[in-house]
N, C-alpha and C positions, 0 to 999 in steps of 0.2 A: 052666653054671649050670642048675640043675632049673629045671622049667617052672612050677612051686610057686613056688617064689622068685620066680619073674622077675612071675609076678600079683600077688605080694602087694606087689613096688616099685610096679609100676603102678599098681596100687591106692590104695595111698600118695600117689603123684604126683596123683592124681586126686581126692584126696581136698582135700590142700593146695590145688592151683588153686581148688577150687570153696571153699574157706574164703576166699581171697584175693578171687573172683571178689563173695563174698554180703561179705564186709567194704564192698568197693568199694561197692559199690550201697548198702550200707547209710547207710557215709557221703555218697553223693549224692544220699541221697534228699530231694525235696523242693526243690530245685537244678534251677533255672530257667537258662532260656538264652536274652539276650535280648542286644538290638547298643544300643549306646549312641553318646552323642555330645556336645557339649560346648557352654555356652553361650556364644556367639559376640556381636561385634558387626557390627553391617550396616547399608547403607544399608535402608528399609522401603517402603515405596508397598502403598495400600490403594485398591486396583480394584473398582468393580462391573462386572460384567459386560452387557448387554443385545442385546436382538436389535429387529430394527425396519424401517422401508423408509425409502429417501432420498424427502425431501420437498422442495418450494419453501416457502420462507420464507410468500410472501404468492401467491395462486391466487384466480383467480375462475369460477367456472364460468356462462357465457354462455347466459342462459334469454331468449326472446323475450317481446316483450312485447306482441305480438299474435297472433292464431291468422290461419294459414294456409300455404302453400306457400310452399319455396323457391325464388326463383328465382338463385339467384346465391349462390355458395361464389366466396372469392375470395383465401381463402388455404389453405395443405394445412400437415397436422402436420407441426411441427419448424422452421416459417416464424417468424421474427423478427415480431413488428410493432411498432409505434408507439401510445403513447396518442392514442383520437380517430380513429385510421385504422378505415374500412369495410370489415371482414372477410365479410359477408353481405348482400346483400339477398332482404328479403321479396315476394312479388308486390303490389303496390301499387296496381293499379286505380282502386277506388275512391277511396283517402284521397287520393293525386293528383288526380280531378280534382275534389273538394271544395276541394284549394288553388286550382287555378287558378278555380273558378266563385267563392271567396272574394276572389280577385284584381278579377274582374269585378267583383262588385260594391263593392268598392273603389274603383274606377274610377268606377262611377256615381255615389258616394256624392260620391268627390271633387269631379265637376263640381256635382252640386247643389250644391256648397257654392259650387264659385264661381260660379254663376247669383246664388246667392242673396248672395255677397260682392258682386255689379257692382251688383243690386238695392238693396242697400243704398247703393252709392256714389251710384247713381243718385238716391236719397231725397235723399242731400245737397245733392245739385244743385238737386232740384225745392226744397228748401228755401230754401235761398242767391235764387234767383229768385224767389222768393215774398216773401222778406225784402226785396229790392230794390223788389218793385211795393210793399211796406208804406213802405218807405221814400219812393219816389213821391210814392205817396197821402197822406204825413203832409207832404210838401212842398206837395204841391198843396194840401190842407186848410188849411194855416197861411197860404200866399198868399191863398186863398178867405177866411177868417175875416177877414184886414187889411180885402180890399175888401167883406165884410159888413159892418163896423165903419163902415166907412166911408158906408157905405150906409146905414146904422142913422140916422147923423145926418144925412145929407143929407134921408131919410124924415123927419124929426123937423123939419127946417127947413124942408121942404115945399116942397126943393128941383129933387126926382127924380119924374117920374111914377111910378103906380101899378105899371105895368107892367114900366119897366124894374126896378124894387124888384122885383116880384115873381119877374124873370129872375135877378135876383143872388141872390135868396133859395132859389132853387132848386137853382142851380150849386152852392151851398154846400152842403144837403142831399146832393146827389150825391157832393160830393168826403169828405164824412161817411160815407157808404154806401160809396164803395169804399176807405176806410182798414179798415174793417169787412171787407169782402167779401176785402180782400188779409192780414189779419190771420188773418181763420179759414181762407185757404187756406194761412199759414203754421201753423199748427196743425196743418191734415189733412196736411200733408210731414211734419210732427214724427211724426205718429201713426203713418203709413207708415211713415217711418224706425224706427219700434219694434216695429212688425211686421218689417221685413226682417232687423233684427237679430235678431229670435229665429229667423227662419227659420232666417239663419246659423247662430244658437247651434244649432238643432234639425239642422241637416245636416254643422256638426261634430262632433256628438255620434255621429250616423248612421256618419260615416270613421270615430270610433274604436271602435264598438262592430265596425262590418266589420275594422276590422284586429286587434282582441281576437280576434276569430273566425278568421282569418288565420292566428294566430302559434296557437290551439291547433288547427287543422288543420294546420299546417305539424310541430308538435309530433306529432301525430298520425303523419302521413308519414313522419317520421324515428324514428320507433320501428321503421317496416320496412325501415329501414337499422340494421342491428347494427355498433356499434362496440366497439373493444378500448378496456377500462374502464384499463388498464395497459401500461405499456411492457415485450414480455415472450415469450414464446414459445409458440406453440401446441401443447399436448402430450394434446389429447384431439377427437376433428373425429366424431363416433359418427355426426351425419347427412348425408344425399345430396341433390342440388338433386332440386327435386320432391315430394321427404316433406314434408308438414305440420305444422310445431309450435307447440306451443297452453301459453301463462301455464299453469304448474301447482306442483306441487308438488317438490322439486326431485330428482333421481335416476329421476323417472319418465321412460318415455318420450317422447322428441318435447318435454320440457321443456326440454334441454340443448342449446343445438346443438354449441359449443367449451368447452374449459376453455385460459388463456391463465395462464400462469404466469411467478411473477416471477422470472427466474432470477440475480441476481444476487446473493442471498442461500439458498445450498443447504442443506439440514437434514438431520439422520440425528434420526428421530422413531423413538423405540424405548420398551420396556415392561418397565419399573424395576420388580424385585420388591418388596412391601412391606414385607419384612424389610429391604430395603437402600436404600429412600426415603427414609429417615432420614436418612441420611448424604451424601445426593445434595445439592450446594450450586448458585446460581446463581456462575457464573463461573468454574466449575472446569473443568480441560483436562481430554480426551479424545483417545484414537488411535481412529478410526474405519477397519473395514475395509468393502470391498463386494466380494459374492460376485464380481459382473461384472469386476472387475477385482482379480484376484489379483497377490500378493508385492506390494502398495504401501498404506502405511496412512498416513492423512490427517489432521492435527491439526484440533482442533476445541475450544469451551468449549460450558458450557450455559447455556444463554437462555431456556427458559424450562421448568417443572416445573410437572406437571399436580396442580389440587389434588380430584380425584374421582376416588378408585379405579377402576377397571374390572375386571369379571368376565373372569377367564384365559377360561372355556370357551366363553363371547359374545361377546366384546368389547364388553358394553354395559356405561355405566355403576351403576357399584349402587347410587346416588343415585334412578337412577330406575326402580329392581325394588320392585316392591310386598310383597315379602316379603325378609326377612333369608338373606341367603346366606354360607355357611360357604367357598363354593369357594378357591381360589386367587386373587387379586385382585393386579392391578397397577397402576402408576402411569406416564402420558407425559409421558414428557422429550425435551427436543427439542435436538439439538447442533447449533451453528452449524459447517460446516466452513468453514477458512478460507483452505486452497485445492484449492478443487473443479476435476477437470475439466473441460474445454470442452463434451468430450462426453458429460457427467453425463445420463443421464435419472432422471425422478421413476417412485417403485415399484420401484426396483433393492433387492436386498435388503439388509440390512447389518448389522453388529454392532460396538457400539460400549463400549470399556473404560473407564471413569470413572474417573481418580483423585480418592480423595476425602480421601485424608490423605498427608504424607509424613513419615518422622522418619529423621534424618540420626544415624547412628552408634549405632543404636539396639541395646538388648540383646533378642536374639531368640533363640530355640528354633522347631525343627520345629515345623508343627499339630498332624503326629500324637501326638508329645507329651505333651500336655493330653491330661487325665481327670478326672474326676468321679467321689466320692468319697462315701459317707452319711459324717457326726460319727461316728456309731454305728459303724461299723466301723475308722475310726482310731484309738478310745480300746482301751486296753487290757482286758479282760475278767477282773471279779475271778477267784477260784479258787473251785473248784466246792467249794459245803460252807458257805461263807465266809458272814458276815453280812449283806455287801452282795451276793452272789447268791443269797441268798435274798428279799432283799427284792424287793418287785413297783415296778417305778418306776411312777412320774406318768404323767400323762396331757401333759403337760409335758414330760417329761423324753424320753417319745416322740418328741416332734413335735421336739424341740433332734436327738435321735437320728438324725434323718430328711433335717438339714439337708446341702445339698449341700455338696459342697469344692470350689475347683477347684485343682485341684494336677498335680505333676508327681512321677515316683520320682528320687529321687537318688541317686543311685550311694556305697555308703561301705563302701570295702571289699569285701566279699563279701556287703552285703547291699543291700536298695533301700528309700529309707526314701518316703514322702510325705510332699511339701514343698507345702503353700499357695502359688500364685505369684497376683498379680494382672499382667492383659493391659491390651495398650493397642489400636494398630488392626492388623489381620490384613494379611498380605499373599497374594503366590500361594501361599507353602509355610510361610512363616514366620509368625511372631507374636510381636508385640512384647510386652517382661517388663518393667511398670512395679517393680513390688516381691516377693522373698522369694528372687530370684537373682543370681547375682553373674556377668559372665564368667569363664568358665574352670570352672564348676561343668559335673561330668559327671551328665547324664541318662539314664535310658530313653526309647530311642526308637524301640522296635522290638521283637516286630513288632505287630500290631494289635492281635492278640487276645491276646495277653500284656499289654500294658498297660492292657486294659480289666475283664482279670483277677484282676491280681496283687494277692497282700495286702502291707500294709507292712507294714515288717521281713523281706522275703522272701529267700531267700538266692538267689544269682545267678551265673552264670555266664558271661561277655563273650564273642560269637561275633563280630566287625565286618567277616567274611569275607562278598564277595560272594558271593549264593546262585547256587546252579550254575543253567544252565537246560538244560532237557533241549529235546533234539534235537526232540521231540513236541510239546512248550509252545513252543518259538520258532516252531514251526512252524504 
C-alpha cells in the first residue's frame, strides 16, 4: 500500500476517535460525580460533649481563726479524718493561760459565795435566837403584868407598902424594856439576813459572770485547735509547723492551712458550651472518662447546672465583667459519678459525654448530608426577554429570596433534586429526619464540597467506590 494511502486511513482514524472522543464530553458535560446513600433507620442518642477536672461533691478549705504559728500538723495529705477530730494545733500561750487564770477566779468567786451562803445561814440562827429571847420576854412580861395587876389593887386597898409597890412596879417596866430590847434585836437578824442574802445574790452573780468569761476564753483556746468541719479526706496540707497564719481572705497566703474533702460523693465539673446548655437536663446519664485512668469509662447523671455563663478565655463569670463580652462563654455542669474509684483524686482531668436525647428506630441520614439552600436559587428562573424577567422584584420579594432551606439532594435518576427535610436531635454522625423523608429514599452524601455546591436538578453520576489512599497520604 503507498505511503499516501496509508496517511490518509490514519488520518481518518484519527479524525473519527476525536469526533467520538468531543461527542462524549459533550454529552457529560455538566455531569457531577458524587457517592450517595440511603435513608436508614437507626437507633439515635444525642451527646454533648465536655471537658472539666474531677471534683468532691462538698470541700471545705480550713482557714485559721487566729493569727499565729503553728505548732502541731497532725495529719498529712491523703489521711482519712473524722468530723470534730484535731487536725492542727496553733501555739497557744497566751489564750491558755487566760483559761486557767479564768478558772482561778472561778474558784474565788465560788468560795465567796459560800462564805457568803454559811453568812446567811448564820443570820438565820441569830434570828431563830432572838425570836426565842422575844418569846421569853413576852412570857416574862404577861407573868410580870398578872402580878402588877395584882399589885395595883392591893396599892389601892392599901394593903402593900410603898416600897415594895414600887419594886413590882419596876420589875414590870423592866420586863417591858426587854420584850422591846429582844424585838429590835429580832429585827437587826432580819436586816442582817437581807444583807447576807444579797451578798449571796452579789457573789453568785460574780461565779457566773467568771464562768461567762471561762467559756469565751475557753472558746478562745479552741479556735488554736483546728478541727475537720467534715468526715472526709485531706487533699490539700500547703503549710509547715512553724509558718504563721493569720484570718484573711481566702486563697491568700498563710489563710489556708488544709482543704478536707468529702469524698463520698465524686463529680466530673466540666464546661458545657452555650450552644449545647440548652439541651443539658438535670438527671440525665453521662459516660465520663479520666485522662489518669485510661480504657475505663464511668457512668454518671447530672446534679447540678451552672446558671452564669463563664468567659472561655477567664474563666470569670460575665455576670461580673463590667462591660459586655462577645467572647466564647460557657456553662458548669457538674456529674455525679456513680462508681468512682477508691483511688480517685480531685483535679484529675476528665471529659465527660452527655446524653441529652435518645430516639429509638429513628429515620436518619449522614450530617454531612444536610445543606442550606437560599428560596432564590431553588425556584426556577424565568426566560430571559420574558415579562417577568424583566420586571424588578420587591423589596419583599428579595428578602422571601434570601430565605434559608434546609434540605438534602435526592437522587432521581440521573439527576439530584432538593428536598426540604426537617431534623430532629443530632447524633455522632447521624441526624434524625422528622419530615420530607421516607426510608429507603437515596441521598447525596458526598463529597463535601459537592454538596455544598451543587445546583438542583443537577445531573449526576454515582461513584460509592472507596477512595484509594496513596502511599504518601496514609503515610
Amino acid at each position: 500500500m503507498k505511503p499516501k494511502k496509508i496517511a490518509l486511513i490514519l488520518g481518518l482514524l484519527i479524525l473519527v476517535a476525536g469526533g467520538i472522543f468531543a461527542s462524549i464530553r459533550y454529552n457529560n458535560r455538566g455531569i457531577i460525580t458524587v457517592q450517595t446513600g440511603k435513608v436508614v433507620r437507626a437507633d439515635l442518642a444525642a451527646v454533648v460533649t465536655a471537658s472539666g477536672e474531677i471534683k468532691p461533691r462538698n470541700y471545705i478549705n480550713l482557714s485559721p481563726s487566729a493569727i499565729g504559728p503553728i505548732d502541731e500538723i497532725l495529719v498529712k495529705e491523703g489521711d482519712r479524718v473524722r468530723k470534730g477530730q484535731v487536725v492542727a494545733r496553733m501555739e497557744n500561750t497566751q489564750p491558755k493561760a487566760d483559761v486557767e487564770a479564768q478558772r482561778a477566779a472561778i474558784d474565788t468567786a465560788l468560795a465567796d459565795s459560800a462564805a457568803a451562803e454559811a453568812n446567811a445561814k448564820s443570820m438565820d440562827d441569830a434570828i431563830n435566837t432572838a425570836q426565842s429571847e422575844v418569846d421569853k420576854a413576852q412570857a416574862t412580861l404577861e407573868l410580870g403584868k398578872l402580878n402588877m395587876d395584882r399589885y395595883n389593887k392591893l396599892w389601892a386597898d392599901k394593903l402593900v407598902a410603898k416600897q415594895d409597890y414600887d419594886q413590882k412596879k419596876a420589875d414590870y417596866d423592866n420586863d417591858v424594856a426587854a420584850l422591846q430590847e429582844a424585838q429590835e434585836k429580832v429585827a437587826q437578824a432580819k436586816s442582817q439576813k437581807a444583807q447576807a442574802r444579797e451578798q449571796v445574790s452579789s457573789a453568785q452573780r460574780k461565779v457566773t459572770q467568771a464562768q461567762a468569761n471561762l467559756v469565751r476564753y475557753k472558746d478562745m483556746l479552741d479556735k488554736y485547735s483546728v478541727e475537720a468541719p467534715l468526715d472526709g479526706v485531706v487533699t490539700n496540707l500547703p503549710v509547715k509547723v512553724g509558718e504563721t497564719v493569720v484570718p484573711g481572705v481566702q486563697n491568700t497566703e498563710g489563710s489556708t492551712i488544709m482543704t478536707i474533702a468529702d469524698m463520698s460523693i465524686i463529680t466530673a465539673e466540666v464546661q458545657v458550651d452555650e450552644t449545647d446548655i440548652v439541651n443539658v437536663s438535670l438527671g440525665q446519664s453521662a459516660d465520663v472518662t479520666i485522662d489518669a485512668i485510661p480504657n475505663k469509662t464511668f457512668k454518671g447523671r447530672v446534679i447540678q447546672i451552672g446558671d452564669t455563663a463563664i468567659v472561655r478565655s477567664t474563666g470569670v463569670a460575665a455576670s461580673s465583667s463590667t462591660t459586655s463580652s462577645q467572647e466564647a462563654k460557657d456553662f458548669k455542669v457538674v456529674v455525679a459519678l456513680s462508681d468512682p474509684p477508691e483511688d480517685i483524686r480531685p483535679g484529675l482531668s476528665c471529659t465527660a459525654k452527655i446524653t441529652t436525647a435518645t430516639r429509638h428506630d429513628a429515620v436518619t441520614i449522614p450530617i454531612q448530608a444536610l445543606t442550606i439552600r437560599q428560596k432564590g436559587d431553588l425556584e426556577k428562573k424565568p426566560p430571559t426577554g420574558s415579562v417577568q424577567a424583566a420586571t424588578t422584584p420587591t423589596a419583599a420579594q428579595e428578602k422571601d429570596a434570601k430565605t434559608e432551606i434546609q434540605g438534602v439532594f435526592i437522587v432521581h435518576g440521573d439527576r439530584a433534586d432538593f428536598k426540604k427535610v426537617d431534623t430532629g436531635i443530632t447524633g455522632a454522625t447521624d441526624i434524625e429526619v422528622i419530615g420530607g423523608l421516607q426510608p429507603g429514599d437515596q441521598i447525596v452524601t458526598g463529597s463535601y464540597k459537592v454538596i455544598r455546591t451543587m445546583r438542583n436538578g443537577a445531573k449526576i453520576k454515582i461513584d460509592n467506590k472507596a477512595p484509594v489512599v496513596s502511599e504518601t497520604s496514609a503515610s
